[in-house]
C-alpha positions as CSV (number, residue, x, y, z in Angstrom):
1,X,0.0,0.0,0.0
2,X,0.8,3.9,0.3
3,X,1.0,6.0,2.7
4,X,-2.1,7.6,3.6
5,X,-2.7,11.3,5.3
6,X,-5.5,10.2,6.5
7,X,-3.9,7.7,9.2
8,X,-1.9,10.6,10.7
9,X,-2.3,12.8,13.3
10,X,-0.5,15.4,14.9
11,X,-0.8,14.9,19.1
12,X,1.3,17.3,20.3
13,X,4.2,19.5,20.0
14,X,4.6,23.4,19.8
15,X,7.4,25.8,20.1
16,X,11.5,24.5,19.4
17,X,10.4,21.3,20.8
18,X,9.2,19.3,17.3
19,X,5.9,18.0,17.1
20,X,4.6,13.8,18.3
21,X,2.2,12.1,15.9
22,X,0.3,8.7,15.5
23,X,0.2,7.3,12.1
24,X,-2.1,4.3,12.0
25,X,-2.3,2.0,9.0
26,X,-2.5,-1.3,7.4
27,X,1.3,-1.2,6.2
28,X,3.8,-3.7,7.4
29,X,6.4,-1.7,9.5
30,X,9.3,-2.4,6.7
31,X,6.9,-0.4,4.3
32,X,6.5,2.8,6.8
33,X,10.8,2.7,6.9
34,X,11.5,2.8,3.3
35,X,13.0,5.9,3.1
36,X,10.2,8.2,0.7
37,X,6.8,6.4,2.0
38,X,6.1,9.7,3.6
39,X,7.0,12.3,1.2
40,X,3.4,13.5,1.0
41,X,3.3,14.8,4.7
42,X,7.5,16.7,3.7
43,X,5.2,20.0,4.2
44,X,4.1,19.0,7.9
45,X,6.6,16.9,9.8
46,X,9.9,18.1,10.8
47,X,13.4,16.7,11.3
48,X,13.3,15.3,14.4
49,X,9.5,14.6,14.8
50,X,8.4,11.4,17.3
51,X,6.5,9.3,15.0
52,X,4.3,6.4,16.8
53,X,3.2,4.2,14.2
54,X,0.6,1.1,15.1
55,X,-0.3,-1.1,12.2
56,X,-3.2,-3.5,11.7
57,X,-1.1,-6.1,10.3
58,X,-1.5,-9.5,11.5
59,X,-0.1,-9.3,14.1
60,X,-0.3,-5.7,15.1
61,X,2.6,-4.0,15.6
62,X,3.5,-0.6,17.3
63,X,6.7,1.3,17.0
64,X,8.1,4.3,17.5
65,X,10.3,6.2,15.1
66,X,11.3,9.9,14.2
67,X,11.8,11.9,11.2
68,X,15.6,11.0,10.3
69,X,16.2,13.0,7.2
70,X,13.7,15.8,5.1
71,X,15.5,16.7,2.6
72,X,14.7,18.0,-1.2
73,X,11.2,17.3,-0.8
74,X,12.0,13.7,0.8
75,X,11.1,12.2,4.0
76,X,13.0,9.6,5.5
77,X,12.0,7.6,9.1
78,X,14.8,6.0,11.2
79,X,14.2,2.3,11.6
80,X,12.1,2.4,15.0
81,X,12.1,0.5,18.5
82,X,8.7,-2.0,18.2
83,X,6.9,-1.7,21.2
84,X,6.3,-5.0,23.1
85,X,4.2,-6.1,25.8
């Protein structure tokens, strides 16, 4: 699949500090990594951005990442710790 605006969502954040969001979507965690799967949000999210992703793969997973590189219009994650119980 592709990454979808719709899944993400801004939580908090204001000032020098950078900005935490939840994406939420049916992409496999290796998808959400690949460095240009979120160049559609490169006008929103900054360098540095907390990124916690859950997917409704089977099984679910949920990690947490952070905008590595925005760059010439591209947005690259860093690869995330998965979140365990």
């Amino acid at each position: 699949m592709a990454f979808a605006r719709s899944g993400l969502c801004r939580i908090g954040g204001s000032g020098n500090g950078g900005s935490t969001w939840q994406y939420s979507t049916a992409d496999a965690k290796a998808a959400i990594v690949t460095s240009g799967y979120m160049n559609a949000a490169y006008d929103e999210v900054a360098l540095g951005d907390v990124i916690t992703c859950v997917t409704s793969t089977t099984p679910p997973t949920a990690f947490v990442t952070y905008v590595k590189v925005r760059a010439s219009a591209v947005v690259a994650l860093a690869g995330g710790l998965v979140i365990t119980a």
